[in-house]
N, C-alpha and C positions, 0 to 999 in steps of 0.2 A: 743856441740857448735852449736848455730844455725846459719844456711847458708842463707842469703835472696837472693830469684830469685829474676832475674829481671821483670819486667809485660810482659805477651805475645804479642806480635805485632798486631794490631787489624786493617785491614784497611776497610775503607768506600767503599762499593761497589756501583756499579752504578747500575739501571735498567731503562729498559724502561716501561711506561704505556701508556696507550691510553686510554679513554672514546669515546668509540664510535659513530657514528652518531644519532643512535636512544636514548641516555638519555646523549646529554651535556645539557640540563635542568639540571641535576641533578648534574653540576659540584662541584657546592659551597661545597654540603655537603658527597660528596665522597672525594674533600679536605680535608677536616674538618676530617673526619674518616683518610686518609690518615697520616696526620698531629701527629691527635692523637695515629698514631701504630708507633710512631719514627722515622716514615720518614722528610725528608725534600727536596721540591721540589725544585732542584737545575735550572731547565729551565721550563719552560712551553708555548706551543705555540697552536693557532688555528687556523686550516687548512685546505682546503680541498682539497683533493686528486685526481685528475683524475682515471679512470681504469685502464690506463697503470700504474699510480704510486702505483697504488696497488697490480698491478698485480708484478713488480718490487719487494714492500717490500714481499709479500707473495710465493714469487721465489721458496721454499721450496716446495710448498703445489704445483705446476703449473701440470697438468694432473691428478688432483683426481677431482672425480666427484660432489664435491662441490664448485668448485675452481668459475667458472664462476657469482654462487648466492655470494659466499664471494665480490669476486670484486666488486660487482655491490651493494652488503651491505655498503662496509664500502668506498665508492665513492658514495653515496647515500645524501650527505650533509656533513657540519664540523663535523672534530675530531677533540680532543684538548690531543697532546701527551705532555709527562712529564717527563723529567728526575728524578729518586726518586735514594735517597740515606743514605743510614744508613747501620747497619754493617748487612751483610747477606741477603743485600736487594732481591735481586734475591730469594731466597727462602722464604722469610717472605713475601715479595708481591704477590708469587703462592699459600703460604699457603692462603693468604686472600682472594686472586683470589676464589680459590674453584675449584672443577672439571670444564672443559671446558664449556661444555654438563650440561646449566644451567638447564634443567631438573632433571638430575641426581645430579646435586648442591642441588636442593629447596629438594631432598629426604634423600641425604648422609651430607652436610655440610651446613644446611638452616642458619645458621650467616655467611654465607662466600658473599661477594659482588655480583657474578654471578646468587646466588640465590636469592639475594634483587631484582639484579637492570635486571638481564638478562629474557629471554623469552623462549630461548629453545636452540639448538645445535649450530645453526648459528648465530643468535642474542643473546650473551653470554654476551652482554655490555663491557668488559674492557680486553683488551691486556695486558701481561706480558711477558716478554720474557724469552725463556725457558730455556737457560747458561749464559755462562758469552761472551763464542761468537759470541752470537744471538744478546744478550746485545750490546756489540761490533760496532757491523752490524748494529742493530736498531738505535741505536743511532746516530749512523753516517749518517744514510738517512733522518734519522727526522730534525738531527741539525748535518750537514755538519761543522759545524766550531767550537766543541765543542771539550775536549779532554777528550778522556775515560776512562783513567787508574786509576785505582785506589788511594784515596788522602793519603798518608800513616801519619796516626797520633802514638803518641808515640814516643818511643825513636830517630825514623826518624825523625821525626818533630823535638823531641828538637835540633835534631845536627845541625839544619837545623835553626832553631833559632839562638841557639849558637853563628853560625858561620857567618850569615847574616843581622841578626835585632838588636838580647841582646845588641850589643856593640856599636852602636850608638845610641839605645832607652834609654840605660841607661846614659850616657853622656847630653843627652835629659832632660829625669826627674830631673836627677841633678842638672842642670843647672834651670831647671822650680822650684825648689824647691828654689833655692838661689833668683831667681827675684818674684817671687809668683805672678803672673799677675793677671789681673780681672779675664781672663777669660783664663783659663790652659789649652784647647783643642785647641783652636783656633792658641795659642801660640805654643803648641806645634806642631802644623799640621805646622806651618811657619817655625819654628826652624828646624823637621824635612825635607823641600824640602830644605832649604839654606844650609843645612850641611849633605845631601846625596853622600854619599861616589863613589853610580854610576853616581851621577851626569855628566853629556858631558864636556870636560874641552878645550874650545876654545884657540887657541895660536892667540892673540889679535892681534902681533906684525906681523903676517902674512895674515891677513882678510884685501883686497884691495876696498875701496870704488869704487864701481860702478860709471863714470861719467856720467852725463845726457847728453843725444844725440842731 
């Protein structure tokens, strides 16, 4: 007798990137590569950092003896950081990354990014973050207003569907199917906001006109 599993739970993970000051010339077509390794840039912004705000995200690294050149590198002009997400992003973005120490990139991992686009130890071109708490962290200082948890696709998703779209999108189509309109999007994006279930439900009988003074 065959038993069929169910699919494993697979979720999107988030990571953080940066292109650093010395090659956002180069941003279009580290997109373009990006793009093409299955990522998909969920935010993207261009900024530039003061010292202290470097010194802040680089918190980790504060008393090693490159701490002071780093600061002063990547507070040196705009970066443009990026939220990237696809499954396993966190590891597939350092695998691309390459070793740090773009030196030893262009001699151990010479297709990896740091050896394209990087120069040597400290000028390595592009930030990754190194867990999922870093991840975490980063995220949060670059885009304060964003939310980083993981987007869970899969059988969470469907329940989630199920439970809060299926059953008046389907009501939706139905109805779009019996009137067949010119134009079925439009119709339906209308149909959808007049018959949203969360819709705010005013009690009419109780809203007091304001008199003019």
């Amino acid at each position: 007798m065959e038993i069929s599993m169910p699919p494993p739970q697979i979720y999107v993970e988030k990571t953080l990137a940066i292109i650093k000051p010395d090659i956002v010339d180069k941003e279009e077509e580290i997109q373009d590569i990006i793009l093409r390794s299955g990522f998909t840039i969920v935010q993207r912004r261009k900024l530039h950092l003061s010292p202290e705000h470097c010194s802040n995200f680089y918190v980790e690294q504060y008393g090693k003896m490159f701490f002071p050149n780093l600061t002063a590198y990547m507070s040196s002009g705009p970066l443009v950081a990026m939220i990237l997400a696809r499954h396993k992003a966190i590891a597939y973005w350092k695998e691309l990354l390459g070793p740090s120490n773009s030196l030893v990139a262009k001699e151990t991992h010479p297709d990896s990014l740091r050896a394209i686009y990087g120069t040597d130890d400290l000028r390595n071109a592009l930030h990754g973050s190194n867990d999922f708490t870093a991840a975490e962290r980063e995220i949060r200082f670059m885009f304060p207003k964003v939310i980083v948890e993981p987007i869970p696709i899969g059988q969470a998703a469907k329940d989630y569907l199920n439970l809060y779209v299926t059953p008046t999108l389907l009501k939706g189509l139905t109805e779009l199917c019996k009137q067949k309109p010119r134009d079925p999007f439009i119709w339906l994006a209308d149909w959808l906001l007049q018959n949203n279930p969360n819709k705010p439900k005013f009690d009419y009988h109780h809203i007091i006109a304001e008199e003019p003074q």
